[in-house]
N, C-alpha and C positions, 0 to 999 in steps of 0.2 A: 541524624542518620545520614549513610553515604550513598548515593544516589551510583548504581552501574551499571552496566549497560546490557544487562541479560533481558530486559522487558526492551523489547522491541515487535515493531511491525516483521510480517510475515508473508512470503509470497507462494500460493500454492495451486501451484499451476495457474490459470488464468484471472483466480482471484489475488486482490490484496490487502490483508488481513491487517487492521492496526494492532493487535497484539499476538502474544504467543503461550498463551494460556487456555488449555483446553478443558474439557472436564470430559471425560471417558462415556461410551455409553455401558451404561449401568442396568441391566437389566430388573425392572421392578421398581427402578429411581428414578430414573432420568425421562420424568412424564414432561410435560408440556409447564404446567405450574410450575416445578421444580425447578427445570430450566430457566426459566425468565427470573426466579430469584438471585441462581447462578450470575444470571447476565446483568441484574443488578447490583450485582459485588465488580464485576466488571469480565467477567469471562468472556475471551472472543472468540470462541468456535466453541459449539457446545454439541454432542451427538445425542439423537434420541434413543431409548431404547434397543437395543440390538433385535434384529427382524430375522424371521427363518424365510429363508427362500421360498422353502416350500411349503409355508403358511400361507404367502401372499401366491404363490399359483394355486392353491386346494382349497384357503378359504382367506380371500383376498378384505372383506369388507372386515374382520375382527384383527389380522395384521395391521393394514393399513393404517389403523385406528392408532396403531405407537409410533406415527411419525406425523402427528396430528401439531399443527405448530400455525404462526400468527406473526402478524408483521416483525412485531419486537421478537423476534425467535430467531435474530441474522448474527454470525451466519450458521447452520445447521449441519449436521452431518447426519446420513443414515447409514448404518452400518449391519448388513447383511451376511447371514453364518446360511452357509451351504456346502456340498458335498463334490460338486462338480458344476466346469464353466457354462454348461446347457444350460443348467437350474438358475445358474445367477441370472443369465441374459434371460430367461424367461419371466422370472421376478424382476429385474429393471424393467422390461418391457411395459409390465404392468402399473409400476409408479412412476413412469419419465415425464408425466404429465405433473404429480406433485412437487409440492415448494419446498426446494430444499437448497443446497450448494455443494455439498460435496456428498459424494459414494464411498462407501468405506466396506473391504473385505474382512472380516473375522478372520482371523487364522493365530488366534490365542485363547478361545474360550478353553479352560478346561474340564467344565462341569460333565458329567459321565456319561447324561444319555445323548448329548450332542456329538462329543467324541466320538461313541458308538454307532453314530450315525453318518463316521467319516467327515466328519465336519469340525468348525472350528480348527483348536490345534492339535487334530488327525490332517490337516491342508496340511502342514509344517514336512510333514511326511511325501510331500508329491512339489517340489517349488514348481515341476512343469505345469501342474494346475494351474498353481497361483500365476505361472505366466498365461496361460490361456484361460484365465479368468478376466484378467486385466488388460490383457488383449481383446476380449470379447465385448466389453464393455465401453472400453473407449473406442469402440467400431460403430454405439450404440450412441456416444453423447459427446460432450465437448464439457462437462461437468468435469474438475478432478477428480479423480482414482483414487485415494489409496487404502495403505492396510494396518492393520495391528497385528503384530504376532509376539511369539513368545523368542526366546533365544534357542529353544529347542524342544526335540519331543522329551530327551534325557540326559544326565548325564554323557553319557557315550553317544550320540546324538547331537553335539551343538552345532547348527545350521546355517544360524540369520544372515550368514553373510553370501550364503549362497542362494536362500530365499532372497533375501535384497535382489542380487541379481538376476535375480527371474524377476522379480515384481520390476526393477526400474527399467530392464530393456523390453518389457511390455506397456511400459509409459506408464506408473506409478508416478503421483507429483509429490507424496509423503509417503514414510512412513513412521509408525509410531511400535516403539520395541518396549514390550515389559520383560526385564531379564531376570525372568526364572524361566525353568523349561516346564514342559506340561505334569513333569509326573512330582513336581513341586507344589504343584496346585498355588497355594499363596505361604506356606510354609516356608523358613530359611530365611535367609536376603537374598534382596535383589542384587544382582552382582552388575554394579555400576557400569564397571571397565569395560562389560560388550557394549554398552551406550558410546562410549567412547570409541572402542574399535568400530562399529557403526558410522558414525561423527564422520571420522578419520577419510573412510571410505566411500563414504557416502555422497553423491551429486545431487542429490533433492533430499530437503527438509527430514531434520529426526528431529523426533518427539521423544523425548525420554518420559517414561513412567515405571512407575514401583515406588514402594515404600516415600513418600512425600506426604507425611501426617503436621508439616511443621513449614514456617516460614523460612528459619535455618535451613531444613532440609532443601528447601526448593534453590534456595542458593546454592547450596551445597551441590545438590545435581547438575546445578549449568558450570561450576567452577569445576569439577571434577569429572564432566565428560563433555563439557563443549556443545552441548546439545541445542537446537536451535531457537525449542520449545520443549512445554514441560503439560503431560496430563494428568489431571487429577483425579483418582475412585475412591478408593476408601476413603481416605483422608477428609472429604468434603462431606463424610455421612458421618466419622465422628467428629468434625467442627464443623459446622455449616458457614462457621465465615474465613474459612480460610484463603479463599480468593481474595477477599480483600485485603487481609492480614498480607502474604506473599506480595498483591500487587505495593502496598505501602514499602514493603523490605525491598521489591525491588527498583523501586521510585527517590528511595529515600524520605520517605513520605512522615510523619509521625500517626503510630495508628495508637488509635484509643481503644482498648479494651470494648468491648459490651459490659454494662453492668447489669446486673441480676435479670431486674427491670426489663430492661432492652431485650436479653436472650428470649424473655421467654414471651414478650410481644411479638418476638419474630417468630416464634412456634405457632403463637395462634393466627398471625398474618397468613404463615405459611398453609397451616391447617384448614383459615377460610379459604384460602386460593384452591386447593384440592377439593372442596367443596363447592365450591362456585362452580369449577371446572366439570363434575361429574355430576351437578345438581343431585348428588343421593347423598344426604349428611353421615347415613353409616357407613356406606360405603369409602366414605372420602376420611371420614376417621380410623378405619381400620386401617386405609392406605399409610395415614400419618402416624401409628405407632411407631412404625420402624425408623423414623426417622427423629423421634423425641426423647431417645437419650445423650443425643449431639446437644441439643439445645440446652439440656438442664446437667449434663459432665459438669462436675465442679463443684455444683452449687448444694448448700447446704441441705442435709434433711431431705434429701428427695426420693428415697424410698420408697416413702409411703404415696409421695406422688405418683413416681411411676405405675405403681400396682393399681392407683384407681385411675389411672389415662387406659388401660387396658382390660377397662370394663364400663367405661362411659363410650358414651356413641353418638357424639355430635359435636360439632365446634362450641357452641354453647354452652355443651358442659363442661367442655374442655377449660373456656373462661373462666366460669362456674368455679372450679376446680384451682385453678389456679390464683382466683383473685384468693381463694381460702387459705392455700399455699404461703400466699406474700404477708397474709393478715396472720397467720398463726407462726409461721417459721421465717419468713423474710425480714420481720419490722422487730423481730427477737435474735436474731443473730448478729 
């Protein structure tokens, strides 16, 4: 394999990052166990959970809880969805004492009752917000800044380049563009070329994301829009190792498949880790359904598995379950 030079170190704002490989914050995904798996595929900036602003000013101690992180959890990002720059500085106020490294604006959610809410990417619609968000913020901390947004609120609508410009002349140190526009939802493709006219543009760090389900693809991203760094969502919930996969393609590295085997040790790795973590066995298996049809994609006969991981309730039987798996359908394929 050819080793090039799109995996490199990263400098954002006053940190300096040895890679450029993020993983998105994912709302419902991206808990604290999840993360540190991430970061052992090799991910270098990971973001927790997306935060409501005004979760953490009305009911501070059950927000706060999703940016819950640990030594090995460097470096972090928290990424907070709100509706105006009061709201933000009043929710930083309240975590500038937690461990994190970077601050990250929302302003590309487009799930409906956040939008509704003037938030997320309803911001897309006001850049002078976003500049007196980011403005307000780094009056607050010495932390980098920055944002995610969409490429627009619509068709007739495409913006980024003039959000860019509110965010970076309010001291943004990134940002990160997924190009579709809101009323796209995740529907369509991602239309590259604003990642690129971004790039082009751009004085501080872009992060391209969208459609990156593949190792090709994540080449593909940096060769066709120049992009600094690349973030990962979907992609990493239907492969769970595709951080490592990309890091080998862009290392030049020779990556070895997972076999059967290996996949689905990392399910139950992952499954005790969610359990460890919330010490409630069912709890922590209901957390883990959503995440175990990544690990067994592919693999033979797994039907019938699926249906009983979503009526077992404990890593245990999850094992249970699976040693049966490998002994009836694994050692016969």
């Amino acid at each position: 394999m050819m080793k090039n030079n799109y995996f490199h170190s990263i400098k954002i704002g006053n940190l300096d990052v040895a890679g450029n490989i993020f993983v998105a914050p994912l709302a419902g995904y991206t808990n604290l166990p999840t993360r540190l798996l991430y970061r052992k595929q090799g991910a270098n900036v990971a973001y927790a959970e997306m935060v409501s602003a005004e979760g953490l000013n009305y009911n501070f101690g059950k927000s706060v809880k999703l940016i819950d992180t640990c030594d090995e959890d460097k470096l972090l990002g928290v990424q907070l969805f709100g509706f105006n720059a009061e709201r933000f500085r009043c929710a930083f106020e309240k975590i500038k004492t937690e461990s994190f490294d970077i601050i990250d604006i929302n302003c590309g959610c487009s799930v409906k009752k956040i939008v509704k809410n003037n938030s997320g990417a309803a911001l897309l619609k006001s850049p002078d917000e976003i500049y007196r968000t980011i403005k307000g913020l780094k009056e607050l901390t010495d932390k980098p800044v920055t944002l995610k947004i969409r490429s627009g609120w619509d068709s007739q609508s495409i913006n980024y380049l003039e959000v860019y410009d509110a965010a970076e002349k309010a001291g943004a140190s990134l940002i990160t563009l997924h190009p579709r526009t809101k009323s796209m939802l995740f529907s369509g493709k991602a239309d590259w070329q604003h990642i690129k006219t971004l790039k082009q543009h751009s004085k501080i760090p872009v992060i391209g994301n969208g459609d990156i389900f593949t190792a090709d693809d994540a080449v593909r991203m940096f060769e066709e829009t120049g992009c600094d760094g690349i973030m990962l969502a979907r992609g990493i919930i239907e492969n769970p190792f595709l951080i490592e996969e990309i890091i080998a393609k862009l290392t030049g590295t020779v990556y070895i498949p997972k076999t059967p085997e290996e996949k689905l040790a990392a399910a139950v790795e992952h499954c005790r880790n969610l359990e460890n973590y919330m010490q409630n066995p069912e709890r922590a298996m209901i957390e883990f359904r959503k995440f175990f049809h990544g690990y067994v994609k592919g693999l033979p006969g797994v039907s019938n598995l699926r249906i009983a991981v979503n009526s077992i309730m404990s890593c245990d039987e999850l094992e249970k379950t699976i040693d049966l798996y490998k002994e009836r359908i694994l050692k016969k394929s």
